[in-house]
C-alpha atoms as a printed R data frame, in Angstrom:
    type eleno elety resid chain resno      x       y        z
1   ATOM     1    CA   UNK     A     1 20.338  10.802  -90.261
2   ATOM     2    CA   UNK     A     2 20.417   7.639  -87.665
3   ATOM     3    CA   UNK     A     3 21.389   3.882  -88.861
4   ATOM     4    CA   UNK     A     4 18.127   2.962  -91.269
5   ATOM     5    CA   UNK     A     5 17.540  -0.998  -90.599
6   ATOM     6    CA   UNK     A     6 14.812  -0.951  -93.467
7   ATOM     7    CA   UNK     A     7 17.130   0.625  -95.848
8   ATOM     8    CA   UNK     A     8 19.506  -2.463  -94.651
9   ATOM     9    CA   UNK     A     9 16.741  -4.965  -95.576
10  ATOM    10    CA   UNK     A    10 15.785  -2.822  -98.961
11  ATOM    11    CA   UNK     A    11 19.778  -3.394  -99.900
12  ATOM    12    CA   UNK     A    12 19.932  -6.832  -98.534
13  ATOM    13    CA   UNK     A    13 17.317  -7.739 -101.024
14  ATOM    14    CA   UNK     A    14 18.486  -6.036 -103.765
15  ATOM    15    CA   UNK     A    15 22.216  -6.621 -103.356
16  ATOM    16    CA   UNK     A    16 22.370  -9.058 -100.640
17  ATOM    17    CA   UNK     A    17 22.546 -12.893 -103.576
18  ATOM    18    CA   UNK     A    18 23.567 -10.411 -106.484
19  ATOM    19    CA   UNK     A    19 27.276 -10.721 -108.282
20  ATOM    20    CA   UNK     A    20 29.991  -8.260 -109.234
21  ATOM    21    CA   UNK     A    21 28.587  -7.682 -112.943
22  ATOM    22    CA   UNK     A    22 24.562  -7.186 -112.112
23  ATOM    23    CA   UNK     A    23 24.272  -4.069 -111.960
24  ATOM    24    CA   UNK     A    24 21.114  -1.411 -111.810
25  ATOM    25    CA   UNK     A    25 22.123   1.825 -112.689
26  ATOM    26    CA   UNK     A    26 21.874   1.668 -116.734
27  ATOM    27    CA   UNK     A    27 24.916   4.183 -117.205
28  ATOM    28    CA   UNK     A    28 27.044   1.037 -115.486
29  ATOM    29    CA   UNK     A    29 24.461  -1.676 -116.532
30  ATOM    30    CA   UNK     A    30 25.463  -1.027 -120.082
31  ATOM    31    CA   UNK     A    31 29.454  -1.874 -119.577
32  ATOM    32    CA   UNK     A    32 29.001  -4.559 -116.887
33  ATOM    33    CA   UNK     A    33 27.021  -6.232 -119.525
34  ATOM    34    CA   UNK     A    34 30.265  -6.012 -122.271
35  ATOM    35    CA   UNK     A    35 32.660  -7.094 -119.593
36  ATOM    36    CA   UNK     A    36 30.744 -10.127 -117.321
37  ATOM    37    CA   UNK     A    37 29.384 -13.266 -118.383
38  ATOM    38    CA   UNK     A    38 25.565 -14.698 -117.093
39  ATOM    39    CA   UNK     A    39 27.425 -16.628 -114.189
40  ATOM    40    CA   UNK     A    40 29.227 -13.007 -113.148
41  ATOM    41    CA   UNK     A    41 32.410 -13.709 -114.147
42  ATOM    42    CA   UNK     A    42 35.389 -11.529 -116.022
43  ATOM    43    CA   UNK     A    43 38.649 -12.094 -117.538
44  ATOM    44    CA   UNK     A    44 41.264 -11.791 -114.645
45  ATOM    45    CA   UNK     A    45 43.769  -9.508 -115.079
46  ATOM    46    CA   UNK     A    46 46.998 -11.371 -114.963
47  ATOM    47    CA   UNK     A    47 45.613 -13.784 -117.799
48  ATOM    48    CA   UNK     A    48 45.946 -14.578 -121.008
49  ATOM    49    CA   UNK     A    49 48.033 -13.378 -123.742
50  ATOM    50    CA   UNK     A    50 48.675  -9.615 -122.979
51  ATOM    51    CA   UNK     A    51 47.771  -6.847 -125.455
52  ATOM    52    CA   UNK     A    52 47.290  -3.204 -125.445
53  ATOM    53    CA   UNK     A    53 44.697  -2.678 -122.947
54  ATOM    54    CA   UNK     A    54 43.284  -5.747 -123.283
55  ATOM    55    CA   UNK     A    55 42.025  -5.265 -126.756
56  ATOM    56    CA   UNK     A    56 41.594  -8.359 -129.147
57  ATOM    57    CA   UNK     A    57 44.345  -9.887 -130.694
58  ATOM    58    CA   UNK     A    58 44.039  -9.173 -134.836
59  ATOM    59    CA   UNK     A    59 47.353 -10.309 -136.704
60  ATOM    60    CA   UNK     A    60 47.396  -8.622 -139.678
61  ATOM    61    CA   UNK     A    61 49.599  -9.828 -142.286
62  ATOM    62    CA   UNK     A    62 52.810  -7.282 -143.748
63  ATOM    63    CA   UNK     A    63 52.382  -7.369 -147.118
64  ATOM    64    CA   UNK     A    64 48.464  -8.015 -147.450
65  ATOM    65    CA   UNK     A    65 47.293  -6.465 -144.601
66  ATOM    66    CA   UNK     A    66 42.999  -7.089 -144.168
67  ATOM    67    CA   UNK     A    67 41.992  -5.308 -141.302
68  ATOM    68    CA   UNK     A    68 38.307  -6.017 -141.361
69  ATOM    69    CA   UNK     A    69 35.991  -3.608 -139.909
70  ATOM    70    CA   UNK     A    70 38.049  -2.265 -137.389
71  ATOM    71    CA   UNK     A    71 37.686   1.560 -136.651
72  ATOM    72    CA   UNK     A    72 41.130   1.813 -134.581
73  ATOM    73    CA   UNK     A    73 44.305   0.094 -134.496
74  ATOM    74    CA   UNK     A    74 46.444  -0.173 -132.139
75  ATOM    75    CA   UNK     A    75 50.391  -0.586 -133.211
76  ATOM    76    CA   UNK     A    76 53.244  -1.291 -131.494
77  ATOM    77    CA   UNK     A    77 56.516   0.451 -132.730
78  ATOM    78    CA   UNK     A    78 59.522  -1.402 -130.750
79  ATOM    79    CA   UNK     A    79 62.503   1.037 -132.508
80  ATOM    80    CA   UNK     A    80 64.457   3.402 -130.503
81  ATOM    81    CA   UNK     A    81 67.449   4.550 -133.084
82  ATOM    82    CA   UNK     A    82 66.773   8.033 -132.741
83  ATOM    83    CA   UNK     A    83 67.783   8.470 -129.044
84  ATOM    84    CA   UNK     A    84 70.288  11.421 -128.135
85  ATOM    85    CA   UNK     A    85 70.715   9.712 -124.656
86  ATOM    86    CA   UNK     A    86 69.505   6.832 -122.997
87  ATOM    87    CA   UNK     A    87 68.451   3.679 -124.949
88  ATOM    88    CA   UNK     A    88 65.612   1.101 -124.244
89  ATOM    89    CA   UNK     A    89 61.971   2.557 -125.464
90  ATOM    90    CA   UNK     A    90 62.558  -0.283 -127.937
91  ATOM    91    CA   UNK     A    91 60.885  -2.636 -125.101
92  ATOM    92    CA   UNK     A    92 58.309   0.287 -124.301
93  ATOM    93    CA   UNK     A    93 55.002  -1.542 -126.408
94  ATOM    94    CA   UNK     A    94 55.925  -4.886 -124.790
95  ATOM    95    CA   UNK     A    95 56.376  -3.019 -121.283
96  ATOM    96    CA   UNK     A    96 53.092  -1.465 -121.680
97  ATOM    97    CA   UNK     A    97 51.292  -4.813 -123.030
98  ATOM    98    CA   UNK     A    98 52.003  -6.144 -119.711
99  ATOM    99    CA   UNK     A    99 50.392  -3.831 -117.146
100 ATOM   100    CA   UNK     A   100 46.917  -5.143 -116.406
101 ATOM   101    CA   UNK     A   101 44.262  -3.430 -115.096
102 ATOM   102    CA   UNK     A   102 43.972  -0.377 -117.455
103 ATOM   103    CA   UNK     A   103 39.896   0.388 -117.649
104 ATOM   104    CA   UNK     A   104 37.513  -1.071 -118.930
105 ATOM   105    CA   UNK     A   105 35.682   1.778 -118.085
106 ATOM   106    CA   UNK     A   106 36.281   5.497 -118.153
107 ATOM   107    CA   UNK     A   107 34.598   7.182 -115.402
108 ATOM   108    CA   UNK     A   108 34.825  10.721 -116.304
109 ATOM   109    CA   UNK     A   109 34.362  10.588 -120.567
110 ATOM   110    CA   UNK     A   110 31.945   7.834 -119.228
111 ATOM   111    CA   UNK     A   111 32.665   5.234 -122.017
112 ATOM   112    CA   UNK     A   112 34.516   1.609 -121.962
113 ATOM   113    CA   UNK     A   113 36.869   2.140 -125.154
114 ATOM   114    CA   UNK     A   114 38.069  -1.166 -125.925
115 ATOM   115    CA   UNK     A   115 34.002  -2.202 -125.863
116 ATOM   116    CA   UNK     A   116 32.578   0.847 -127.605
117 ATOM   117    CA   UNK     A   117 35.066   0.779 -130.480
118 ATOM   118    CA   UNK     A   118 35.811  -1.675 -132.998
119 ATOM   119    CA   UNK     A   119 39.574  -1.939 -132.126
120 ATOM   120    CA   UNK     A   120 42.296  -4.506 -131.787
121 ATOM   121    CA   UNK     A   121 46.219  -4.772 -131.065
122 ATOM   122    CA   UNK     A   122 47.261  -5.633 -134.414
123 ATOM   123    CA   UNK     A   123 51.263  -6.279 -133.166
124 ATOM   124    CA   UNK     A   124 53.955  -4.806 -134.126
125 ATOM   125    CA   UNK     A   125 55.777  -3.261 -137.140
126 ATOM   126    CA   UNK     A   126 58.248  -5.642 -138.490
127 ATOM   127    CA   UNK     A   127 61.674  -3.756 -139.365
128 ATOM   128    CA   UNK     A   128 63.824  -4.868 -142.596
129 ATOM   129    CA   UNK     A   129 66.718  -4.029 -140.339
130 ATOM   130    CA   UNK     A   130 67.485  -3.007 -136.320
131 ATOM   131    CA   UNK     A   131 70.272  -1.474 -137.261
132 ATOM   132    CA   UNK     A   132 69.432   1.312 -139.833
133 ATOM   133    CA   UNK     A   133 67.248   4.158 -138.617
134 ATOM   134    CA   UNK     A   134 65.808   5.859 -142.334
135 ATOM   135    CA   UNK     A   135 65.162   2.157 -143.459
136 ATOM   136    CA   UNK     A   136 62.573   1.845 -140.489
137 ATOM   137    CA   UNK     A   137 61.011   5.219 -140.823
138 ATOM   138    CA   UNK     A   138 59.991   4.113 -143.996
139 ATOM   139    CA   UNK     A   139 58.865   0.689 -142.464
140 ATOM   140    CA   UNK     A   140 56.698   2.606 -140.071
141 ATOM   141    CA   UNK     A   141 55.355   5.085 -142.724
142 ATOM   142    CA   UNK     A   142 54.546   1.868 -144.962
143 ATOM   143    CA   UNK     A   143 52.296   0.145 -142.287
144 ATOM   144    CA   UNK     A   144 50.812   3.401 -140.849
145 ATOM   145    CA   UNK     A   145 49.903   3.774 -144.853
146 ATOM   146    CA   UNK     A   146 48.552   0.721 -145.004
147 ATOM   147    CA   UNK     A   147 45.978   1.370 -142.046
148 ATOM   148    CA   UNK     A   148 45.038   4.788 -142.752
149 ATOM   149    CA   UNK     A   149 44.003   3.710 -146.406
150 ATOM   150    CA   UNK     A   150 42.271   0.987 -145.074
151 ATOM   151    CA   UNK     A   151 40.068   4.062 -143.490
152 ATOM   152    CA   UNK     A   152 40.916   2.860 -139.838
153 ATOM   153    CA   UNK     A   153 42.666   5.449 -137.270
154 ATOM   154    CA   UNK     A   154 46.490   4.222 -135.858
155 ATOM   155    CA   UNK     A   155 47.170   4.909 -132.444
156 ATOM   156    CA   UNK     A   156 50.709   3.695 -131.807
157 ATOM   157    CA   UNK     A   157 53.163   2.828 -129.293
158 ATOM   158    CA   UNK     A   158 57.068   3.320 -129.242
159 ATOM   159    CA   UNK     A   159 59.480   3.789 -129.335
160 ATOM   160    CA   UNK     A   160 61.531   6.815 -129.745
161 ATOM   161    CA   UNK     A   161 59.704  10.001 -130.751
162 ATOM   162    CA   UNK     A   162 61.482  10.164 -133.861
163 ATOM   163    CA   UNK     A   163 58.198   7.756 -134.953
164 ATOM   164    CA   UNK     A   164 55.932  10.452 -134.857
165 ATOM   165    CA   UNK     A   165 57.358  11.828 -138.175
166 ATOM   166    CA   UNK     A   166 57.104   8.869 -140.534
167 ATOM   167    CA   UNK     A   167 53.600   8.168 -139.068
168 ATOM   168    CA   UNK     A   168 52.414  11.960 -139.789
169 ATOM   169    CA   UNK     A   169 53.686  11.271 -143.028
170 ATOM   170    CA   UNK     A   170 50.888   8.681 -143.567
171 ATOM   171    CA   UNK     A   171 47.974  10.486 -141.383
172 ATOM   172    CA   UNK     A   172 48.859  14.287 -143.098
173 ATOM   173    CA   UNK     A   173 49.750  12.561 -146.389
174 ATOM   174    CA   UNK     A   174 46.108  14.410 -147.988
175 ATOM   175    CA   UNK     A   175 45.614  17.466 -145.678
176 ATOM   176    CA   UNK     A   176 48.442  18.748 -143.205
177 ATOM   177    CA   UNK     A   177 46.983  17.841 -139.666
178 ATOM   178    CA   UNK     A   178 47.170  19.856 -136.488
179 ATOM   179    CA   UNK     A   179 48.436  18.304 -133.625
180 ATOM   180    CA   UNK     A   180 48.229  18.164 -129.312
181 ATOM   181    CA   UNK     A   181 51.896  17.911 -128.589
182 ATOM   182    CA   UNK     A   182 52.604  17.042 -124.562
183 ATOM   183    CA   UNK     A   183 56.294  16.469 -123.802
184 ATOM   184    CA   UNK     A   184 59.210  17.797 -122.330
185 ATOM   185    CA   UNK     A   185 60.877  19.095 -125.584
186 ATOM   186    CA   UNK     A   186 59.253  20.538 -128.515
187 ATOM   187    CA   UNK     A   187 61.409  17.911 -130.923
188 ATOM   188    CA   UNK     A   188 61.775  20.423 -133.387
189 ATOM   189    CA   UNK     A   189 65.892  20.510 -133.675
190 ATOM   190    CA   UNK     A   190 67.565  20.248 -136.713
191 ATOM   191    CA   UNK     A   191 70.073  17.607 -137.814
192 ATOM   192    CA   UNK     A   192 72.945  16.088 -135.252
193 ATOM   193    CA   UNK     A   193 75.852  13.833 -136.062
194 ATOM   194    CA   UNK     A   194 74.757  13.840 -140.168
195 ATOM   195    CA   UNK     A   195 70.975  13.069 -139.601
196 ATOM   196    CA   UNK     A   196 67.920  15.053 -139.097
197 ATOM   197    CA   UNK     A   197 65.246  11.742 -138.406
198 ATOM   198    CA   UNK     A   198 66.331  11.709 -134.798
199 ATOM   199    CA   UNK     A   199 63.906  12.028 -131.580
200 ATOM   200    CA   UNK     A   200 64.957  15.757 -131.154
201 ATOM   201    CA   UNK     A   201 63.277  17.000 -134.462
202 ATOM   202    CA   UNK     A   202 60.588  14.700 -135.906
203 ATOM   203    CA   UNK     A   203 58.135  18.125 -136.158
204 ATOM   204    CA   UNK     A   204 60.488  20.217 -138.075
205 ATOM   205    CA   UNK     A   205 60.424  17.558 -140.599
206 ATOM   206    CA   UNK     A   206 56.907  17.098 -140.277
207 ATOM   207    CA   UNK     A   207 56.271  20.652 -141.101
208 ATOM   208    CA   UNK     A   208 58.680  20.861 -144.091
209 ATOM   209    CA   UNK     A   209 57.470  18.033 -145.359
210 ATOM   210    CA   UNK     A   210 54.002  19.437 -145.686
211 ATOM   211    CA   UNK     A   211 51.846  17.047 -143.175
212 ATOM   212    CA   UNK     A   212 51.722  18.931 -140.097
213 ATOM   213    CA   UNK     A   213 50.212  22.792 -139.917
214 ATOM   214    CA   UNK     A   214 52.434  24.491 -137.478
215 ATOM   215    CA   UNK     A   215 49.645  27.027 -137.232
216 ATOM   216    CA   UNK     A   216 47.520  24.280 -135.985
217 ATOM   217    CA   UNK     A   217 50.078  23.009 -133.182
218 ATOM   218    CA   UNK     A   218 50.432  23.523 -129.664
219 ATOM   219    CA   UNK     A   219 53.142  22.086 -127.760
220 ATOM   220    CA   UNK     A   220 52.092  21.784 -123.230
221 ATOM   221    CA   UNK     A   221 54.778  20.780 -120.859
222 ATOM   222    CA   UNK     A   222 58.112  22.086 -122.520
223 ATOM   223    CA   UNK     A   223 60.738  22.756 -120.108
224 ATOM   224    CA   UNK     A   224 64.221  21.983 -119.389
225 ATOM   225    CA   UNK     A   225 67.828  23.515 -120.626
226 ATOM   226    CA   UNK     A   226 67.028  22.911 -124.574
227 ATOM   227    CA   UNK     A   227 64.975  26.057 -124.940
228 ATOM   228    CA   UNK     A   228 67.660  27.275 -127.267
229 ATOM   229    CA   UNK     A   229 66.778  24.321 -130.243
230 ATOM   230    CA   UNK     A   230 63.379  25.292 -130.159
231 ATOM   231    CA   UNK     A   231 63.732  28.652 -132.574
232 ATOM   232    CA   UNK     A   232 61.947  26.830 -135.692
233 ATOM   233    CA   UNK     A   233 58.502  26.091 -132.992
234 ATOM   234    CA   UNK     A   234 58.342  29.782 -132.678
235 ATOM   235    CA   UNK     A   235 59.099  30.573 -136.126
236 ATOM   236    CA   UNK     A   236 56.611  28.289 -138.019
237 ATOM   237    CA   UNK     A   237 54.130  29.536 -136.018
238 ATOM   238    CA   UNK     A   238 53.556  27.034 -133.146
239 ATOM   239    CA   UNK     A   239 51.837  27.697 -129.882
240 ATOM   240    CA   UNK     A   240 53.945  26.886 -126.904
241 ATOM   241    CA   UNK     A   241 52.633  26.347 -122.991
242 ATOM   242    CA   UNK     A   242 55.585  25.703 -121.209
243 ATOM   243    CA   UNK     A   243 55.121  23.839 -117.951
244 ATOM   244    CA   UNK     A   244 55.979  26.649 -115.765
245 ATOM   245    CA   UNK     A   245 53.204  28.362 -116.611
246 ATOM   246    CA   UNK     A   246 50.733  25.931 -116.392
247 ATOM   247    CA   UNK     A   247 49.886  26.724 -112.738
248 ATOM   248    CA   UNK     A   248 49.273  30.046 -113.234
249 ATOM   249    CA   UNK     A   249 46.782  29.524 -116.401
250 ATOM   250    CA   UNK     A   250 45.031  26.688 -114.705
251 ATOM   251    CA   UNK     A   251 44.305  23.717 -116.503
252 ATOM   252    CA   UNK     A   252 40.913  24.966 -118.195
253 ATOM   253    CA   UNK     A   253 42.754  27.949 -119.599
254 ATOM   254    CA   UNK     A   254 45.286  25.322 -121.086
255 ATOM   255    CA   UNK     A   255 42.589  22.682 -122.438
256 ATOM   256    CA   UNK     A   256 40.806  26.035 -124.008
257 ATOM   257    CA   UNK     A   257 43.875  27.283 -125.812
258 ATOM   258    CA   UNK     A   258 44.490  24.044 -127.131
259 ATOM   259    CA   UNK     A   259 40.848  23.748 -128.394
260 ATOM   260    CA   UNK     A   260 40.973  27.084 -130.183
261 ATOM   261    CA   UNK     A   261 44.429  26.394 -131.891
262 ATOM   262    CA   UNK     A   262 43.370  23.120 -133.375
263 ATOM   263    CA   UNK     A   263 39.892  24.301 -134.658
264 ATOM   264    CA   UNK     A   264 37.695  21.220 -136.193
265 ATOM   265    CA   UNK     A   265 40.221  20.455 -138.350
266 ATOM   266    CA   UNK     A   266 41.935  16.944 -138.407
267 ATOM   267    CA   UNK     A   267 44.355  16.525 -135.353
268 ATOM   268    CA   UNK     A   268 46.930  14.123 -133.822
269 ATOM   269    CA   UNK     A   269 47.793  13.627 -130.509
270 ATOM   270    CA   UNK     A   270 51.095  12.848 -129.546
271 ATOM   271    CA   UNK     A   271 52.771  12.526 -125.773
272 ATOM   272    CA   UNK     A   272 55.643  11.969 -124.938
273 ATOM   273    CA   UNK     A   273 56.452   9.867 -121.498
274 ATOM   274    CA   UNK     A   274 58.691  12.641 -120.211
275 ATOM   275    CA   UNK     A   275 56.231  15.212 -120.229
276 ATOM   276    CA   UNK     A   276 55.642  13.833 -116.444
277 ATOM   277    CA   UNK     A   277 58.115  14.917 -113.943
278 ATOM   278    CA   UNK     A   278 60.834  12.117 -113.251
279 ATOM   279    CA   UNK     A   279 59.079  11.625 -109.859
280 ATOM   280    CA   UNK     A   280 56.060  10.232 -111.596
281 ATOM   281    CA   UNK     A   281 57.722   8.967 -114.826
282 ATOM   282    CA   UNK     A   282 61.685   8.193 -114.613
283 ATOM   283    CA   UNK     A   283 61.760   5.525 -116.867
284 ATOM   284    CA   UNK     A   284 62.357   7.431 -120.096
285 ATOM   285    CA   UNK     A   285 65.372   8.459 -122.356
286 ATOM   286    CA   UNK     A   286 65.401  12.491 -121.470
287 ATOM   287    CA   UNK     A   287 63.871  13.119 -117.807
288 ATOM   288    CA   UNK     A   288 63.576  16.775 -117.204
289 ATOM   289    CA   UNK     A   289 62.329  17.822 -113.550
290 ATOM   290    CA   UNK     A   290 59.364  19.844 -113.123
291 ATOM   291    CA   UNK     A   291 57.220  18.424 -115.214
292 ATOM   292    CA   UNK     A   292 53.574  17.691 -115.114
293 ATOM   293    CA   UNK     A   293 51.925  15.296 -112.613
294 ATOM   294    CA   UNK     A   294 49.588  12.161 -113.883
295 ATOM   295    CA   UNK     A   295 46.626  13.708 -112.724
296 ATOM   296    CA   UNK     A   296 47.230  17.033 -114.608
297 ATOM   297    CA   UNK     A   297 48.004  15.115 -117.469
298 ATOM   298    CA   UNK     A   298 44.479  13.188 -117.352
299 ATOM   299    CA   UNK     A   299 42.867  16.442 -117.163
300 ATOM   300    CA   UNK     A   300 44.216  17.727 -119.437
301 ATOM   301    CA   UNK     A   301 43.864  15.041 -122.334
302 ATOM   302    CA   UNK     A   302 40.234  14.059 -120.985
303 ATOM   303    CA   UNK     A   303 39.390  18.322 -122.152
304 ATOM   304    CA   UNK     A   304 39.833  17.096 -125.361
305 ATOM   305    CA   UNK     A   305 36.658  15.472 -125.946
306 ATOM   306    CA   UNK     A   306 34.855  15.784 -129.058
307 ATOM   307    CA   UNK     A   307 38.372  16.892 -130.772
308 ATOM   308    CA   UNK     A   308 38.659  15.709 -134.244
309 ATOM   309    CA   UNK     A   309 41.233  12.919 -133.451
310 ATOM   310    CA   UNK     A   310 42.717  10.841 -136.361
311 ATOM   311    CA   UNK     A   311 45.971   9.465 -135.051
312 ATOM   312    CA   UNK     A   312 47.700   9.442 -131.837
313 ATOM   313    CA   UNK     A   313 51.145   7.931 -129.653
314 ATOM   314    CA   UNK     A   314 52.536   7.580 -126.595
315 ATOM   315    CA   UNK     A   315 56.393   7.234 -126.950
316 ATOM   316    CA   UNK     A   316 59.518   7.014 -124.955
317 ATOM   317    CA   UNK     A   317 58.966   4.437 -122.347
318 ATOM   318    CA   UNK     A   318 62.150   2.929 -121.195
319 ATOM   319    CA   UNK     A   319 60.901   0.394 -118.753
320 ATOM   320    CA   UNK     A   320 64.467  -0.972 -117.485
321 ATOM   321    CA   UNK     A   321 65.161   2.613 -115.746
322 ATOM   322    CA   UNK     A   322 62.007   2.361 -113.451
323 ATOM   323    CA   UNK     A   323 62.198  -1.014 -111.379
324 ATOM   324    CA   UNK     A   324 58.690  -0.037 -109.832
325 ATOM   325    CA   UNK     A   325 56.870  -0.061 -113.319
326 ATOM   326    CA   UNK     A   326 55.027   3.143 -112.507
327 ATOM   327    CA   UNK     A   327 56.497   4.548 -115.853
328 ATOM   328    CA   UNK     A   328 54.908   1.919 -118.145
329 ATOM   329    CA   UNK     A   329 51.493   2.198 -115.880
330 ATOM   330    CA   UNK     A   330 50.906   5.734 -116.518
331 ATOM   331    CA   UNK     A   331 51.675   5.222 -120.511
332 ATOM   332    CA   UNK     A   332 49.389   2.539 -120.706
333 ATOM   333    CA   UNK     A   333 46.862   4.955 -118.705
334 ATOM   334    CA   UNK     A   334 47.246   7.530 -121.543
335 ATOM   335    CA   UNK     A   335 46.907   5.229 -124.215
336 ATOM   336    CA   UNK     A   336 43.518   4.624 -122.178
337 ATOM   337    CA   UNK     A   337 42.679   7.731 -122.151
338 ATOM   338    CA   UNK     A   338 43.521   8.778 -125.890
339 ATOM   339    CA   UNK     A   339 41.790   5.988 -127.041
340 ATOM   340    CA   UNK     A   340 38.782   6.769 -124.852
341 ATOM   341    CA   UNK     A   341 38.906  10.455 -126.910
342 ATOM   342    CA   UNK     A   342 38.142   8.336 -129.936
343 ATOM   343    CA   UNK     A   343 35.184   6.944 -129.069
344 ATOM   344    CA   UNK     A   344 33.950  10.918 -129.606
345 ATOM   345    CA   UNK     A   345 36.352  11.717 -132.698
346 ATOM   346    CA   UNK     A   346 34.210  13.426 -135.531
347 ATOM   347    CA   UNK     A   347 36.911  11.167 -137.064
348 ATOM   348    CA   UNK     A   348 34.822   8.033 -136.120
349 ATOM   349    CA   UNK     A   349 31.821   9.402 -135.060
350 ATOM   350    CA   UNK     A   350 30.733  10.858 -138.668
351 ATOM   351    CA   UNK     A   351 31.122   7.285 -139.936
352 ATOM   352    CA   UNK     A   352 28.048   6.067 -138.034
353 ATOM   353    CA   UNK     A   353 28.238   2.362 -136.553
């Protein structure tokens, strides 16, 4: 087909005066319209007071918490006591407040999250101390509490993974939840140095204290030379994909299995950070090479539409060991994406508007 000079004209009429936001195909019509004003302007990036993916700023107080109508809150979680190696996912909500440019729109689940939800960043948990690990798991499980009562669905942002336990304390506190695992390690280890509430085994817990159904769990990504702490995964019943046989399944095969384990039932989703290989993600406490890549990793979470999601994190961002930032980008890209699975959670979706 030859250069067209009246298709030129056609899109010199149509196109030609027209601004970024006016738009004429309804499916991007509808989120233009939630993210322009009538002069065709949008918020710039780099402005502003940074949240979570852009999402409103809602303080909500600590001890009287009102959270309004919202049906998702976003949490950050700055505590990284837990560690067994490197420090610093303490700064991993603020890192991932500051990368701009995270949606608005999803292109593939074909929604615009942060417009198609009620949801705000509602800050972060305070901490009675910094110092005493137990004292803020129970801070954590008292504000996680205080949202899930409030019938809204915490998705949260560490932090060490040792988080994960106090918050499925508050989520599985009625029924024991199943739960999407992605990470390196399958953080089921018992107690070091005189404490079990570390980042190694915040799923063992989970399980003996009666929120999570091991039965319901599958674990994608594990890898690395800490097989050996893994026996209670296998014994509770857990399903395990470890990343070296990922390639072989094919990521359908994976997204499938993980479908069929969790059922309809209730479900968290947790990742961990080093579930990427180091190449992609090196700014974490525990890299472990030959990991997943970020676009297997989209793929793989965006095959979870229409999963019953009622609680999710992304944990163990530890900015100050990747000068490039690249770590903190693709967290706050799976935040994205998790939160863009919510927008189809029977979780939210059986509520109506």
């Amino acid at each position: 087909m030859g250069y067209d000079r009246g298709k030129l004209d056609a899109l010199r009429q149509k196109y030609g005066e027209s601004h970024g936001g006016e738009l004429f195909n309804p499916q991007f019509r509808r989120v233009a319209d939630k993210i322009f004003n009538e002069s065709g302007t949008r918020l710039a990036p780099y402005s502003g007071i940074p949240t979570f993916l852009t999402a409103p700023y809602v303080p909500v107080d600590h001890d009287n918490p009102d959270l309004g109508d919202l049906q998702v809150a976003l949490v950050g979680v700055p505590m990284d006591l837990g560690v067994t190696n490197r420090p610093g996912a303490r700064f991993g909500p603020r890192a991932l407040r500051t990368i701009e440019r995270i949606g608005p729109y999803n292109h593939v689940l074909d929604c615009a999250p942060v417009q198609d939800l009620r949801v705000a960043d509602i800050g972060d948990i305070r901490f009675q101390s910094r110092y005493r690990l137990e004292l803020s798991h129970d801070d954590i499980e008292r504000r996680i509490n205080q949202i899930v009562d409030a019938g809204v669905i915490p998705l949260s942002v560490g932090g060490d993974h040792s988080i994960s336990h106090p918050i499925l304390k508050a989520v599985g506190k009625k029924r024991p939840v199943g739960m999407i695992h992605i990470d390196a390690h399958c953080d089921t280890g018992g107690a070091f140095d005189q404490t079990k509430f570390h980042h190694g085994g915040p799923f063992r817990n989970a399980v003996l204290d009666g929120v999570l159904d091991p039965t319901r769990t599958i674990q994608i990504g594990i890898r690395g030379s800490a097989e050996y702490l893994w026996e209670f995964t296998y014994e509770s019943g857990m399903t395990v994909i470890h990343a070296e046989e990922i390639s072989g399944m094919g990521i359908p095969a994976v997204i499938e299995r993980a479908k069929q384990i969790v059922g309809d039932g209730p479900t968290y989703l947790s990742f961990d950070i080093d579930s990427l290989d180091p190449a992609f993600a090196p700014g974490t406490g525990t890299p472990e090479v030959g990991g997943l890549t970020t676009r297997e990793v989209l793929e793989i979470i965006r095959g979870f539409k229409g999963v019953n999601l009622v609680g999710g994190d992304v944990v163990e961002v530890a900015p100050q060991y990747d000068s490039t930032t690249n770590t903190a980008h693709a967290g706050a890209q799976v935040l994205f994406e998790i939160l863009s699975l919510m927008v189809f959670s029977p979780a939210i979706t059986s509520k109506g508007a």
